[in-house]
C-alpha positions as CSV (number, residue, x, y, z in Angstrom):
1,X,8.9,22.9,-2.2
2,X,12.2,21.6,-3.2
3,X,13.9,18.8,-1.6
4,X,17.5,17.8,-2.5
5,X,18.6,13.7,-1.9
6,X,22.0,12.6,-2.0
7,X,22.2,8.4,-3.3
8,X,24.7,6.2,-4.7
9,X,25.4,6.3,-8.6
10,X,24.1,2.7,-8.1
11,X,21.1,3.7,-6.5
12,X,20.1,6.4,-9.0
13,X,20.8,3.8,-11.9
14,X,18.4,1.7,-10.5
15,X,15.5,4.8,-10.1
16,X,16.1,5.9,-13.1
17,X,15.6,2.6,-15.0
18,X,12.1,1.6,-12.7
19,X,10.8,5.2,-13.2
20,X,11.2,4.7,-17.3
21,X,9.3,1.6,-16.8
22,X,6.6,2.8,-15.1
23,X,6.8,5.7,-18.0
24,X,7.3,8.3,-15.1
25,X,10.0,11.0,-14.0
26,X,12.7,10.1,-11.2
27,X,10.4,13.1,-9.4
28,X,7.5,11.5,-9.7
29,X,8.9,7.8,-8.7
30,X,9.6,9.5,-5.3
31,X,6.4,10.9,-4.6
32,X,4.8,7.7,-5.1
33,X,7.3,6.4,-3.3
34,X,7.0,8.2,-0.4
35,X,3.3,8.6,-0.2
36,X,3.3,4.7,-0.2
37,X,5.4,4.9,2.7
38,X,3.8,7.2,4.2
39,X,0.1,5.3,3.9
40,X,-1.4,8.1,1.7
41,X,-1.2,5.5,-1.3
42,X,-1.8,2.4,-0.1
43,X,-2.8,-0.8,-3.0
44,X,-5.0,-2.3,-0.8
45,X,-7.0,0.5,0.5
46,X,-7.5,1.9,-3.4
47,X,-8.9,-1.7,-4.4
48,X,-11.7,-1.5,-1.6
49,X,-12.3,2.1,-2.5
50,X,-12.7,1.2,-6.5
51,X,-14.9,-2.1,-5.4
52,X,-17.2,-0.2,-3.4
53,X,-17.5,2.7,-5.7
54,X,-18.2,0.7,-8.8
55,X,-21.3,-0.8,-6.7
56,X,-23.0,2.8,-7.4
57,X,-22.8,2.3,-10.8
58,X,-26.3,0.5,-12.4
59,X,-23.6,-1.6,-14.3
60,X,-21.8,-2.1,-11.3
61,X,-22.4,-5.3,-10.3
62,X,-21.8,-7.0,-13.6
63,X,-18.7,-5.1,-13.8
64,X,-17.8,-6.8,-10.6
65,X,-18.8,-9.8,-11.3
66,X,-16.4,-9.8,-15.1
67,X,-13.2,-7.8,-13.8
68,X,-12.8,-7.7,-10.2
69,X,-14.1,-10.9,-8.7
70,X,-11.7,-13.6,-8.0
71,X,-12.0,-16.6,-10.8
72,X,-12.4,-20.0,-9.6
73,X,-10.2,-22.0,-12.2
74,X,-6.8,-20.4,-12.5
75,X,-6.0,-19.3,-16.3
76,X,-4.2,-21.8,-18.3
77,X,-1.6,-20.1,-19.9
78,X,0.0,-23.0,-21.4
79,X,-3.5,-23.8,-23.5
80,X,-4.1,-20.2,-24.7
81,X,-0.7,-20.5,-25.9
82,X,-0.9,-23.3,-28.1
83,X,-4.1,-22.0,-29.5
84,X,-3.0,-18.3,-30.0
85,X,0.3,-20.5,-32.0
86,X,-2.2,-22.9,-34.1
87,X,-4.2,-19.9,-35.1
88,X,-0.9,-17.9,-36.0
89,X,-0.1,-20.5,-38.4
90,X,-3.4,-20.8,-39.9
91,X,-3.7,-17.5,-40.7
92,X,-0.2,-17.3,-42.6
93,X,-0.2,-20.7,-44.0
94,X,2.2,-22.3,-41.8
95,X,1.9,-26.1,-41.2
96,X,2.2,-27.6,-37.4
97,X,5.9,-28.6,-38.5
């Protein structure tokens, strides 16, 4: 079924530039939209579903335990980024200057 909405040019800037983010049509920005809305696509309730699905799985619990459990130490983003930069510039020749 067709369904016609009437916005602002504003508005319509703004869908068109989150739906190319998220690599989708203005159409299909709206139906998520609205079934988010709506409760038929809620975050929250798809996390619990995947969790308790995965548990099924023989591998399931490892899986868990690697990509969906909560880690204790934050990740340090500043470290990771001076090594990911020291081994840059080993690998081109580059000194620390």
């Amino acid at each position: 079924m067709a369904v016609s909405v009437r916005m602002d040019a504003l508005l319509e800037k703004r869908l068109e530039l989150a739906a190319r983010q998220q690599g989708t049509t203005k159409s299909q920005f709206i139906i998520s939209a609205v079934e988010r809305a709506l409760g038929d696509k809620d975050p929250y309730a798809l996390m619990l579903q995947a969790k308790a699905e995965i548990t099924q799985y023989p591998q399931g619990a490892s899986l868990t335990e690697g990509y969906i459990a909560e880690h204790a130490e934050p990740y340090d983003t500043e470290r990771s980024r001076a090594d990911l930069i020291a081994r840059l510039r080993a690998k081109h020749g580059l000194g620390a200057d």
